[in-house]
C-alpha positions in Angstrom: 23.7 61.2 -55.0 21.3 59.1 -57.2 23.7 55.8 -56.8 23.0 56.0 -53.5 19.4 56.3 -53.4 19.0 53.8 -56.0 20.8 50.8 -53.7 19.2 52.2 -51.0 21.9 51.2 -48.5 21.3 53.7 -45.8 17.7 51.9 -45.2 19.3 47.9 -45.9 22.5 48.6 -44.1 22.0 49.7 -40.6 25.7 49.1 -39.4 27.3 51.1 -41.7 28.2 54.6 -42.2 26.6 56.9 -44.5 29.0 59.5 -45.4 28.4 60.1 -48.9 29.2 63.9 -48.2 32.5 62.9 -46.4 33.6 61.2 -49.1 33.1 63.5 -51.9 34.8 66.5 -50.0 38.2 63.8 -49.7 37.2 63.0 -53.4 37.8 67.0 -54.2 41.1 67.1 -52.3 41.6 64.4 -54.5 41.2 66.1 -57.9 39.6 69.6 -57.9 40.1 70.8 -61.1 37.0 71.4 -63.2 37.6 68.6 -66.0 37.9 65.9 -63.4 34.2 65.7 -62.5 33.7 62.1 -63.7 36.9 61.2 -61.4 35.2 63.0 -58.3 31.9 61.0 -58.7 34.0 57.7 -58.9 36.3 58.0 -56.1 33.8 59.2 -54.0 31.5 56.0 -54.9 35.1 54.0 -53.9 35.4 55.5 -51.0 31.9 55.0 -49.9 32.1 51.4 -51.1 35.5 51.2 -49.0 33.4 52.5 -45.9 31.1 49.7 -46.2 33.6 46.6 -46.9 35.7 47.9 -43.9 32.2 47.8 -41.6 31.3 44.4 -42.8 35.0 43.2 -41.8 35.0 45.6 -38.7 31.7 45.3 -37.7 29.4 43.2 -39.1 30.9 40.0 -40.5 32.2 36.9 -38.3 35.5 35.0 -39.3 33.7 32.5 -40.8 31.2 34.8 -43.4 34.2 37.0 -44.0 37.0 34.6 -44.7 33.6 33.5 -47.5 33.0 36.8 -48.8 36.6 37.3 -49.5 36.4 34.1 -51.5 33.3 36.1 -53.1 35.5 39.4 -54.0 38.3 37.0 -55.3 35.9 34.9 -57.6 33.9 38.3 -58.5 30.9 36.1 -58.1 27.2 37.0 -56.5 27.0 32.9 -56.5 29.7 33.0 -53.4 27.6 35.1 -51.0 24.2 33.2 -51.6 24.6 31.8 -48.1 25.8 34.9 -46.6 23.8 36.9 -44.5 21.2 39.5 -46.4 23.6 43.0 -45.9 27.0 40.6 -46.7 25.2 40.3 -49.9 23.9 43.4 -50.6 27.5 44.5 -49.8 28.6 42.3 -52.7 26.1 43.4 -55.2 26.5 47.1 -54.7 30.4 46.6 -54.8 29.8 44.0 -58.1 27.4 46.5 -59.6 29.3 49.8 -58.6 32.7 48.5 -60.0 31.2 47.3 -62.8 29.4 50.6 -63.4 32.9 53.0 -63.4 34.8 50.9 -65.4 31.8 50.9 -68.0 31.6 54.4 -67.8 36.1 55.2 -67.9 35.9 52.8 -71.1 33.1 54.8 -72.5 34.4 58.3 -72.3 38.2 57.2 -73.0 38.6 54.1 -75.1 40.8 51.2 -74.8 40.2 48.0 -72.9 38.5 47.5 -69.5 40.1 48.3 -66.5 37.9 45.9 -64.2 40.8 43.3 -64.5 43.5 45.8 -62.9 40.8 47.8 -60.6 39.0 44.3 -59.4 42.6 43.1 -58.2 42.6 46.3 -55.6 39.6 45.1 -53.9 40.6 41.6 -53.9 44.2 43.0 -52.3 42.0 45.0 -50.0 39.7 42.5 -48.8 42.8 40.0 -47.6 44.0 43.0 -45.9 41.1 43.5 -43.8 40.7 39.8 -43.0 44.1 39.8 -41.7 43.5 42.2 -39.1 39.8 40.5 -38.8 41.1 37.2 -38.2 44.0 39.0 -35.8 41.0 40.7 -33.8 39.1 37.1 -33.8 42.1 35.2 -32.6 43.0 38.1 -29.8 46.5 38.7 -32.0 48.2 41.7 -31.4 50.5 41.5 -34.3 54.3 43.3 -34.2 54.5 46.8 -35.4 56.3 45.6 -38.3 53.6 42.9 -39.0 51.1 45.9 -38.8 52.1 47.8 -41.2 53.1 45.0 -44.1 49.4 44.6 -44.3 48.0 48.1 -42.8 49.6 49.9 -45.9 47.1 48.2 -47.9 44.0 47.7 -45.7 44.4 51.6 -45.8 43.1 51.6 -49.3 45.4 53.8 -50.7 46.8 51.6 -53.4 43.4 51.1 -53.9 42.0 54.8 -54.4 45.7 55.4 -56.2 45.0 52.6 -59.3 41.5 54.4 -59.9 43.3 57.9 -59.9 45.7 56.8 -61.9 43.7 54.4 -64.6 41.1 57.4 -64.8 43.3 60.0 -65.6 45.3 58.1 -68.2 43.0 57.2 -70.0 42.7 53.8 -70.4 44.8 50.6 -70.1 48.0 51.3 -71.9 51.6 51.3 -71.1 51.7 54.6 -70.2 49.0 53.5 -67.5 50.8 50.4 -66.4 54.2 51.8 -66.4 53.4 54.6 -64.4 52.1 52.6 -61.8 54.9 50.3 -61.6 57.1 53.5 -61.7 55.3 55.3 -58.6 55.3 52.1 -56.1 57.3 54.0 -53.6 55.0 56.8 -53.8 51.5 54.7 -53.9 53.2 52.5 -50.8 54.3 55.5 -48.8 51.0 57.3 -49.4 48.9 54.5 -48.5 51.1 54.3 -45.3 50.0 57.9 -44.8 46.9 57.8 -44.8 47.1 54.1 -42.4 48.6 55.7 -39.9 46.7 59.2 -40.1 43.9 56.8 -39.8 45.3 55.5 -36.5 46.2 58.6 -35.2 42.3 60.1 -35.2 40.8 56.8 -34.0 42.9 55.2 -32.1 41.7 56.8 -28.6 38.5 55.6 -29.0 39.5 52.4 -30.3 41.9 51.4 -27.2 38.7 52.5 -24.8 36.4 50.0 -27.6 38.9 47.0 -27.8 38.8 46.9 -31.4 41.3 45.8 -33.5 44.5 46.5 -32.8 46.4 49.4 -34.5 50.0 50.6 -35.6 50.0 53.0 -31.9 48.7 50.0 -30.0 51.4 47.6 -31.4 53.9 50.2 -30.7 52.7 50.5 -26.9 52.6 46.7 -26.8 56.1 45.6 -28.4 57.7 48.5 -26.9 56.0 48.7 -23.4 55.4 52.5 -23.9 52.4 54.9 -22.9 50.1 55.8 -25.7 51.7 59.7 -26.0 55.2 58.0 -27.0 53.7 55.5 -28.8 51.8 58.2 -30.9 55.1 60.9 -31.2 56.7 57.7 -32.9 53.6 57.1 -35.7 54.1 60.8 -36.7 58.0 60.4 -36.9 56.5 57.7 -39.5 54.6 59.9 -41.1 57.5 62.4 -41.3 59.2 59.7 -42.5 57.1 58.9 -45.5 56.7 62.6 -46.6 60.1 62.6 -47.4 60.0 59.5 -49.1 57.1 60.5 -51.4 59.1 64.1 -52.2 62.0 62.1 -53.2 60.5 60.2 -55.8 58.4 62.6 -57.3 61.1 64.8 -57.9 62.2 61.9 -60.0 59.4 61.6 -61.9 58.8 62.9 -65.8 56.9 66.5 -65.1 54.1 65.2 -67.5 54.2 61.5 -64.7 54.2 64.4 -61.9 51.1 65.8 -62.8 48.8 62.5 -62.7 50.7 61.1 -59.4 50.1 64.5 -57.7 46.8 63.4 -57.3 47.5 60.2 -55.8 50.1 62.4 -53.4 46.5 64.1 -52.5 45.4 60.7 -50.8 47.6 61.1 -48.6 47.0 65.1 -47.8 43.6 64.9 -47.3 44.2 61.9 -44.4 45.5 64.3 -43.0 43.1 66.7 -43.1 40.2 64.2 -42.1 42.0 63.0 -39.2 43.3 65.8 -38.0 40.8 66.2 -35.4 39.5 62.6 -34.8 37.6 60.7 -37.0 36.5 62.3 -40.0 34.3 59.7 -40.9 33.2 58.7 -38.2 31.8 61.5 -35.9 29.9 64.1 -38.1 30.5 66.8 -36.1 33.3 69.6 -35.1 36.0 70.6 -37.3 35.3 68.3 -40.2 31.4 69.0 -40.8 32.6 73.0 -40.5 35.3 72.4 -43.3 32.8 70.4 -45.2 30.5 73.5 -45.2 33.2 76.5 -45.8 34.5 74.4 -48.9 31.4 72.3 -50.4 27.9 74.5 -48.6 28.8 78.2 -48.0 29.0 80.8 -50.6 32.0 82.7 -51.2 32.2 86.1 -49.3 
C-alpha cells in the first residue's frame, strides 16, 4: 500500500508490527461488497494505525511518555509530542496525518461536514483505554474482572473501528448518522466486547508465560483462584453471552439500520476468525497466513 511506503514506518518503527496484509483481509470481513472499496482501504489504515498505538502503549512507551502522548491525542496537537521520543512522534504524525487524510477523503466523495470531530473522539477514548491497562501493568495492578472489561471493551477498538463503519457508510454527519449510533450502543458495546475477549483468548497463553499486562482470563484466574482452562471456558460463556445480546438488538433494528450495523456485527466475526488459532496479528504463520492466501492470493479453482 502506498500510505505505507510513504511514512515509511516499517524502516522508523522497529517495535511494531507490520501487518498491512492482516489488516486488510479483517478490513474485507468487514465490508466485502464491491462498492465499499474506499471503506476497505480506510479501516485497514485504522486498524494498522490501531496496531501501532497499542505497541507504543504495550511496548514501547513508559508511564511517563504515554500518560504525554495521550495528552497529545486529546489536544490533536504535534506541539505535545515535541519532547517525546522520535517513534512516539512519528506515531503521532502518521496517526494526525492518516486521520486527517480519511476524513478528507469521506467528505470529498459524500458531502456534508467533517467527521474528524466524532472519529478524533474514538482515538482519544482509545488512548485512555490503553493507558489504563498501561498504568495497571506499571503499577503491578491486576484489576477485577469487572474492572477489566469496563475499560477492555473499549481498548479493544471496536467502538472505534464501528464509528468509521458507520460514518463511512452513511454518508456523512447527519442525524441519520448520529442516531444510528446512539441507537446501536448495545450492539457496538457487545461487539467490541467480542472482539476484547477473542483477543484474550488467542494471546493470552503467551502473555501469562511474557508477564504482560494482565487480561480478562488472567483476572478471572486471579479473582476467582481458578486454573487457566476454567478461567478460559468462562470468557467464551462471555462471548456466548454477547452473541445473543448483539442478535437481540439487531432484530430490533429498521431493516434499512440492519444493513449498515451488519458490518459493524462483522468486527466482531472476523475476531473470531483471527484469533481462532492464536494471534492473528501477531505470529504470521499457520492457519491465518493460509486463509489470507485462499481468500486474498490464490485464484479461484
Amino acid at each position: 500500500m502506498e500510505w505505507w511506503r510513504n511514512f515509511c514506518i516499517a524502516e522508523d518503527l522497529e517495535f511494531t508490527r507490520d501487518r498491512i496484509v492482516e489488516s486488510f483481509f479483517y478490513a474485507v470481513g468487514i465490508t466485502s461488497e464491491a462498492q465499499h472499496g474506499s471503506m476497505r482501504v480506510w479501516v485497514t489504515k485504522v486498524i494498522q494505525m490501531v496496531l501501532i498505538i497499542d505497541d507504543v502503549y504495550d511496548i514501547y512507551g513508559s508511564l511517563a511518555d504515554i500518560q504525554q502522548f495521550t495528552r497529545a491525542i486529546e489536544k490533536w496537537d504535534s506541539k505535545e509530542v515535541e519532547w517525546l521520543p522520535e517513534c512516539m512522534q512519528i506515531s503521532f504524525r502518521t496517526l494526525h496525518a492518516t486521520m486527517e487524510e480519511i476524513c478528507s477523503e469521506i467528505q470529498e466523495q459524500k458531502g456534508g461536514s467533517s467527521t474528524l470531530p466524532y472519529l478524533k473522539q474514538g482515538w482519544v477514548n482509545f488512548c485512555k483505554a490503553l493507558l489504563v491497562e498501561a498504568t495497571w501493568f506499571h503499577e503491578g495492578q491486576i484489576p477485577t474482572l469487572e474492572e477489566y472489561l469496563d475499560n477492555g471493551w473499549i481498548s479493544s477498538s471496536g467502538s472505534l473501528f464501528s464509528f468509521h463503519v458507520i460514518y463511512g457508510l452513511t454518508n456523512k454527519i447527519t442525524n441519520e448518522g448520529l442516531g444510528l449510533c446512539k441507537n446501536c450502543q448495545e450492539i457496538i458495546y457487545h461487539t467490541s466486547m467480542i472482539i476484547r475477549l477473542c483477543n484474550d483468548l488467542g494471546t493470552s497463553t503467551a502473555e501469562l508465560e511474557r508477564g504482560d499486562v494482565a487480561s480478562s482470563i488472567l483476572c478471572y484466574m486471579q479473582e476467582e483462584n481458578v486454573s487457566e482452562d476454567v478461567a478460559r471456558k468462562y470468557i467464551e460463556s462471555l462471548i456466548l453471552d454477547s452473541w445473543k445480546k448483539i442478535n437481540y438488538h439487531f432484530y430490533n433494528l429498521s431493516s434499512s439500520q440492519q444493513k449498515t450495523v451488519n458490518h459493524v456485527i462483522n468486527g466482531a466475526r472476523m475476531a473470531h476468525v483471527m484469533y481462532q488459532f492464536g494471534d492473528g496479528f501477531g505470529v504470521q504463520d499457520g492457519e491465518n497466513r493460509d486463509r489470507i492466501l485462499l481468500n486474498l492470493v490464490n485464484p479461484i479453482t
